[in-house]
C-alpha positions in Angstrom: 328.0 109.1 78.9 327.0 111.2 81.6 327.7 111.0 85.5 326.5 113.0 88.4 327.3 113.3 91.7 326.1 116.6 94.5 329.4 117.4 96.4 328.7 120.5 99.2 325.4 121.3 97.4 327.0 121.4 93.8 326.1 119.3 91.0 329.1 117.7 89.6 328.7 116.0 85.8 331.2 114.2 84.2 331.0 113.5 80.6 332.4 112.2 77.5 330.8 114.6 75.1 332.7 114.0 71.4 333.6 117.3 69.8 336.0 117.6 66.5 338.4 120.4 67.2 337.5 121.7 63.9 340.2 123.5 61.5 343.8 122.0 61.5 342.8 120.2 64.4 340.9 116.7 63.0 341.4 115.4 66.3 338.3 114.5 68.3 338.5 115.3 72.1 335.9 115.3 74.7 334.4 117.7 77.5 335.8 115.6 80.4 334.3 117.5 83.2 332.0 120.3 83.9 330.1 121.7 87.4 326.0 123.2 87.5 325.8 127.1 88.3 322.8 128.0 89.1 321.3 131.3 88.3 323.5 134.3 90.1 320.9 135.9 92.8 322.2 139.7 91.6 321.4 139.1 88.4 318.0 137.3 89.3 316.8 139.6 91.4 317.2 142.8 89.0 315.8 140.3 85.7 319.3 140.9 84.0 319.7 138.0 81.1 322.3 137.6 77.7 324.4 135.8 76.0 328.2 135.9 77.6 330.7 134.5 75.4 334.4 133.4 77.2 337.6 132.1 75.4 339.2 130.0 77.6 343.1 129.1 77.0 343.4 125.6 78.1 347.0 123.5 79.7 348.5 120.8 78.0 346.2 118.4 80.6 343.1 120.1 79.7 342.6 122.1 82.4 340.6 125.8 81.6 344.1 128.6 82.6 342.4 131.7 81.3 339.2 132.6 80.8 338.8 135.6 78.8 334.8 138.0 78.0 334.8 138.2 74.3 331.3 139.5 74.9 329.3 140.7 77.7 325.3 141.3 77.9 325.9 144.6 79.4 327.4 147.3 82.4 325.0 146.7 85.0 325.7 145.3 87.9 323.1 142.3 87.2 325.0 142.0 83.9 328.0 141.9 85.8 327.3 138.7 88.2 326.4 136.8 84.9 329.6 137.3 83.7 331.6 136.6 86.8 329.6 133.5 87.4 330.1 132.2 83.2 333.8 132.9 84.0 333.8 131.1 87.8 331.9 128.1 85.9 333.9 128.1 82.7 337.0 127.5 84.9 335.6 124.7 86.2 335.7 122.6 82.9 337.9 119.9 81.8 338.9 119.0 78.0 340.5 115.4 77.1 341.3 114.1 74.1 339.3 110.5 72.6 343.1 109.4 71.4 346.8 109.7 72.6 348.0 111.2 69.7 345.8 114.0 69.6 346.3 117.4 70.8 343.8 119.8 72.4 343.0 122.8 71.1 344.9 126.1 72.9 341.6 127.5 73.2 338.0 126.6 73.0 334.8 129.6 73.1 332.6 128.8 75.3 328.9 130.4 74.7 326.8 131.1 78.3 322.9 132.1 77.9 321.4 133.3 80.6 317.2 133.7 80.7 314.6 134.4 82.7 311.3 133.9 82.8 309.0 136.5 82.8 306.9 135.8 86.1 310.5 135.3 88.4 311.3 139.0 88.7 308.9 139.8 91.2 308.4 136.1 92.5 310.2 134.3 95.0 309.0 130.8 93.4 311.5 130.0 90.6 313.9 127.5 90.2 317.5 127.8 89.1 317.7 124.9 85.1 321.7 124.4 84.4 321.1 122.7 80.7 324.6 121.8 78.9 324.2 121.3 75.2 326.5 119.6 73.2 329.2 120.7 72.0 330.1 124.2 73.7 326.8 126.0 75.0 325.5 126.9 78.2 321.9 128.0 79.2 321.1 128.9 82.8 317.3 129.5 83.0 315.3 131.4 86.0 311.9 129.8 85.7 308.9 129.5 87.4 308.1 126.9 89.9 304.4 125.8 90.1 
């Protein structure tokens, strides 16, 4: 089940994703909340894309406390605003868990992949695509508009 809502210009989702905490944990808990990003302009404008991967550390209430790069695309500064913006929207997200007698996980890796299409480097008609997929994966896509 998925909600959405614009508040000042930013998509809000809300969702009950089910997710097993894997390992010790056989507890199932949900993503409760998580905001849209759209594509960051530095990045956009230089063509800079990868895959950023963030730990976050998460509160007893679910709430993201730390967000931590376990890898970066690169040094650049394009490279850089994609990774500032994964963290910004990583701390953003919500966990809860599907029963009371669970217990979230102290930390859950987040996966951001940032694209873009070919023809947007040089164009000023693209469009910013924020596409969660279930469980833990991000892609922010640059792509053309027609």
């Amino acid at each position: 089940m998925m909600a959405m809502k614009y508040v000042c210009g930013v998509l809000l989702l809300t969702t009950l994703v089910p997710f097993s905490g894997g390992g010790a944990l056989a507890s199932k808990w949900v993503v409760a909340h998580l905001e849209a990003m759209e594509y960051p302009g530095t990045a956009a404008r230089s063509g800079a894309e990868g895959t950023v991967i963030l730990e976050c550390k998460l509160s007893e209430d679910g709430r993201v406390d730390k967000v931590e790069v376990v890898r970066a695309p690169g040094t650049s500064a394009g490279h850089s605003a994609l990774v500032k913006a994964a963290k910004q929207n990583a701390s953003t997200w919500g966990f809860r868990m599907l029963k009371e007698s669970g217990m979230l996980p102290e930390t859950v890796r987040l996966t951001y992949e940032f694209r873009v299409d070919s023809g947007c480097v040089r164009s000023r008609r693209c469009v910013s695509r924020f596409t969660y997929r279930f469980p833990d994966r991000v892609t922010v896509g640059l792509e053309r508009w027609e």
